[in-house]
N, C-alpha and C positions, 0 to 999 in steps of 0.2 A: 839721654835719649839719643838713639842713633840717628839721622839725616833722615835717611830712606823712612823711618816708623812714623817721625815728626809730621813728612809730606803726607803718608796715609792720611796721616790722625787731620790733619788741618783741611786736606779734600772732602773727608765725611763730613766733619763739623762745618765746612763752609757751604756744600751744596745741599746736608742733607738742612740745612739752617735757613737758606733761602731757599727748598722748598715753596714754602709758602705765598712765594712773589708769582712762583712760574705756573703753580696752581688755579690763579686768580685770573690769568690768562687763558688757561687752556677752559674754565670754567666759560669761559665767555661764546663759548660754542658747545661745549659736549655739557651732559650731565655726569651723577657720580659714576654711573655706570659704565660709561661707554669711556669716559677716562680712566677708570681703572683698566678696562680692557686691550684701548690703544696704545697706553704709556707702557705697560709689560710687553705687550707687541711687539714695539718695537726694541725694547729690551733684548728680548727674546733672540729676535732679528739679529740685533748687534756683536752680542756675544756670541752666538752659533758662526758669525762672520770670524771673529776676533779668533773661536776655538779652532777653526781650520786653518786660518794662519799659524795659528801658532804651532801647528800639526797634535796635537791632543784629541782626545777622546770622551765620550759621553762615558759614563761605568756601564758597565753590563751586568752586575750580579742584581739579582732578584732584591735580596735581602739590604742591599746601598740602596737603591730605589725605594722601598720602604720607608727607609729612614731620610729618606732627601724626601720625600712625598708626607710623612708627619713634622719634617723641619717647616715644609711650606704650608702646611696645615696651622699649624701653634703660630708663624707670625704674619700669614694672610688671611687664610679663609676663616678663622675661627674667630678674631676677633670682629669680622663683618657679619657673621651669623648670630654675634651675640646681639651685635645693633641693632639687626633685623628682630632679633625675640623679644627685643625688652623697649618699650614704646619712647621712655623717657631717655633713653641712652644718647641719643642724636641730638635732645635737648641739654643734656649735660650740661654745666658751667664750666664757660672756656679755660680758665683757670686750673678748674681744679681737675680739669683730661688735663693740662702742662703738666699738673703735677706729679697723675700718674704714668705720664709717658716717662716722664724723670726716674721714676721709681725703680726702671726697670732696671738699673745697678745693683740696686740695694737688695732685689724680689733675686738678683744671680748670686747674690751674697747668701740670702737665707737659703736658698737651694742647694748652695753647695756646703753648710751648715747640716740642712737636710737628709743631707745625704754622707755624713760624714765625711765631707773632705773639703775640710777647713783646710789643709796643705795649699788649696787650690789659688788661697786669695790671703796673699802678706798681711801681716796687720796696717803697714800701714797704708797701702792697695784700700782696706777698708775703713779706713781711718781718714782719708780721703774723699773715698765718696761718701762718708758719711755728714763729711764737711761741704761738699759739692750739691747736697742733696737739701741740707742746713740753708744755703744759696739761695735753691731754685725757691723753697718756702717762703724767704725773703722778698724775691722779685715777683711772686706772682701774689701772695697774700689772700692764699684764698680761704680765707679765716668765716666768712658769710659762705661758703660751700652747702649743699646738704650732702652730708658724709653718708648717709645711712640711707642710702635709696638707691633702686634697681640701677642707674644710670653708675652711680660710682661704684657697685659690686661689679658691672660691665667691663671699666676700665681699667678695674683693680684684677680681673681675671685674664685681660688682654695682656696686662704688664708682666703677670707671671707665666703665660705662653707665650710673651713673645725671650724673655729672660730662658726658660726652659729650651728655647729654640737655639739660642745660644752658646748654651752648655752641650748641645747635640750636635753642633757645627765642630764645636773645640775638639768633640770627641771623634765626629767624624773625618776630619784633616787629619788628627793622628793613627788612625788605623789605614792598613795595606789593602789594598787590591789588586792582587796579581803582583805583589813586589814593591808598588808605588803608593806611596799616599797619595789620596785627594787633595787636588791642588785648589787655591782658592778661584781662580778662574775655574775651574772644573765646575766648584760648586757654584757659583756665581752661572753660569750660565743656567745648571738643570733647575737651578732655584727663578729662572726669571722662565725657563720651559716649561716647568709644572705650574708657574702661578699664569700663564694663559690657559690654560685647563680651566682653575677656580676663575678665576676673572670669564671666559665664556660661560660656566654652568650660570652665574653671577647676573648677567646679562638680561636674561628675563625680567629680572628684579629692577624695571626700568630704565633699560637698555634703550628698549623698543619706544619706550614713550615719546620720541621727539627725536626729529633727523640732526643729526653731528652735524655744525659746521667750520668748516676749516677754512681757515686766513692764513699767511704767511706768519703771524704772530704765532697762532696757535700751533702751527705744526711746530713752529721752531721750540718752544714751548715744550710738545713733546717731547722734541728729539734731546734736549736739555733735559727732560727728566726719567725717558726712557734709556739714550745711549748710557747717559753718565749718572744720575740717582739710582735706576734700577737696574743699570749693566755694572761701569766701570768701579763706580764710587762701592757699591754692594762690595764688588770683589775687593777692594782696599780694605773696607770692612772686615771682611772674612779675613784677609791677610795680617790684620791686627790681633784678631781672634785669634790665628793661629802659633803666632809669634807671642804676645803677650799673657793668651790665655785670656777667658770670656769675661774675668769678672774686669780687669785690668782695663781690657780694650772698651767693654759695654761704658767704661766713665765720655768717652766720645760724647753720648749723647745729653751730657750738661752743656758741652760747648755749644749742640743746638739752639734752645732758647738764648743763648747770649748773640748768637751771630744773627737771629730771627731780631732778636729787640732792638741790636745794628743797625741789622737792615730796615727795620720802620722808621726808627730817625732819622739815616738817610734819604729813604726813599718817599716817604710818609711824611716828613716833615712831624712825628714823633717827638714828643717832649718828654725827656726822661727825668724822674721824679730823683728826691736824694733816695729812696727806700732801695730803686730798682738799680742804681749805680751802685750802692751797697750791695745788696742780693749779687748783682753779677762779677763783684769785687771777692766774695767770699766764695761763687762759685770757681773762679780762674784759679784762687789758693788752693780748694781742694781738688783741681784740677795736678796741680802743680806739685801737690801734696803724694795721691798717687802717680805720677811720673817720674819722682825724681830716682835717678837709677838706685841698682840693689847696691849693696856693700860688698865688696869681694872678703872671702875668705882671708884669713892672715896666710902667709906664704907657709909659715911655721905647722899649717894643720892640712896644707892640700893634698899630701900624700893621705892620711887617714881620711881622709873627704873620698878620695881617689877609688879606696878598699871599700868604701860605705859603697859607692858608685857601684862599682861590681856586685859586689853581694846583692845589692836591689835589683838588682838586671838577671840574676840567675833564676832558673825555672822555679825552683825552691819557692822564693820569695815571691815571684808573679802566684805560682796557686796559692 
């Protein structure tokens, strides 16, 4: 694994993993509402800063907006209108939402099954998270769950919108506009620009109920989960996606639960059981499992590798 992909992968899984620290903070003043709304805010803010430095641009075709506006649909607004429609969803066992938030590897696995193109995800890519996934089941043991209620078709429909969102980002970085592909900071910003859109519409939906208040705690708070969870860290994100491809890069999100149960014992004073040192032993294998690099060619075959190359690249072959 090269330098540069390692520090992505370790920034996602570190901040998107305490998460949950700087939440509990900002809770301490906003409700869900008004924190959804401020943390992409500022997001928003950030990255629209970052994109003019860097001299870049927002896309202009009709039809890239479309598809960056159903990217933010499948893994913002859709899985909070499900919560809103189904009464038990927000009661769910904490447990067993870990579980499906984990799934969402395995839900880009069967997608791209789905859809014939198994090419997308090595075996042992899947072979991997299938052992990472083994892990999460381990550490959270959510065996007393109710499997078959409104609440977990909720979070099981979440896991394959926010998976499918995924697969739309891989595909949208490799197509051209105007000459250039979408760059992950490209996307990284219109993705935190359209979700103040849903996060305002949102807003109603007990927004209004109670005045924001803000402490140096909590804005810092913010600016910790809007500059860098939903600016910076997103685009590293994307840039994993785009380099490693969706099913690859989406294993990230086992490292979550491991650096979250971390950080409880840390910070929490958290007593880890033997089950969950297990579970998170088996999760870092098949972490490890899908990382470890590809196998080069023999030297003996890379010219006929070479000819394969071209031939798949001629017009022929794309219609």
């Amino acid at each position: 694994m090269r330098f540069d992909s390692a520090a992505r992968f370790a920034a996602v899984a570190l901040m998107w993993g305490s998460s949950y620290f700087w939440i509990k903070i900002v809770f301490g003043g906003l409700n869900s509402a008004q924190f959804s709304f401020f943390r992409i805010l500022v997001g928003a803010v950030a990255m629209l800063g970052i994109l003019a430095l860097g001299r870049e641009r927002l896309p202009r075709g009709a039809g890239v907006w479309a598809r960056l506006v159903l990217i933010a649909f499948l893994a913002n607004a859709l899985p909070v209108l499900l919560v809103e429609l189904v009464d038990d969803a927000v009661g769910a066992d904490a447990d067993m939402v870990s579980v499906f938030n984990a799934s969402v590897p395995l839900c880009v696995v069967l997608l791209c099954l789905a859809a014939r193109r198994a090419d997308r995800v090595p075996a042992r890519v899947a072979a991997g998270l299938v052992v990472g996934f083994a892990g999460v089941l381990v550490l959270y043991a959510p065996w007393g769950a109710e499997w078959l209620s409104a609440g977990a078709a909720v979070n099981a429909a979440a896991a394959i919108a926010y998976a499918w969102s995924m697969l739309l980002m891989e595909k949208l970085m490799g197509a051209e506009e105007g000459g250039r592909a979408m760059t992950p900071l490209v996307l990284a910003t219109t993705q935190a620009v359209i979700g103040v859109g849903w996060a305002g519409i949102n807003m109603p939906n007990g927004g209004f109920d109670s005045t924001p208040h803000f402490s140096a705690s909590i804005i810092g708070a913010l600016l910790v989960l809007g500059v860098l969870n939903t600016g910076l860290v997103y685009m590293c994100f994307a840039w994993l996606i785009r380099e490693e491809g969706a099913a690859k890069a989406s294993g990230v999100l086992y490292a979550v639960p491991v650096v979250l149960t971390l950080g409880m014992v840390l910070l929490e004073d958290y007593v880890l059981g033997t089950r969950e040192i297990l579970g998170m032993a088996v999760i870092v294998a098949g972490l490890i499992l899908t990382r470890l690099p590809q196998r080069t060619a023999p030297a003996g075959r890379t010219r006929s590798a070479d000819r394969a190359t071209s031939a798949a690249k001629s017009p022929a072959a794309v219609r």
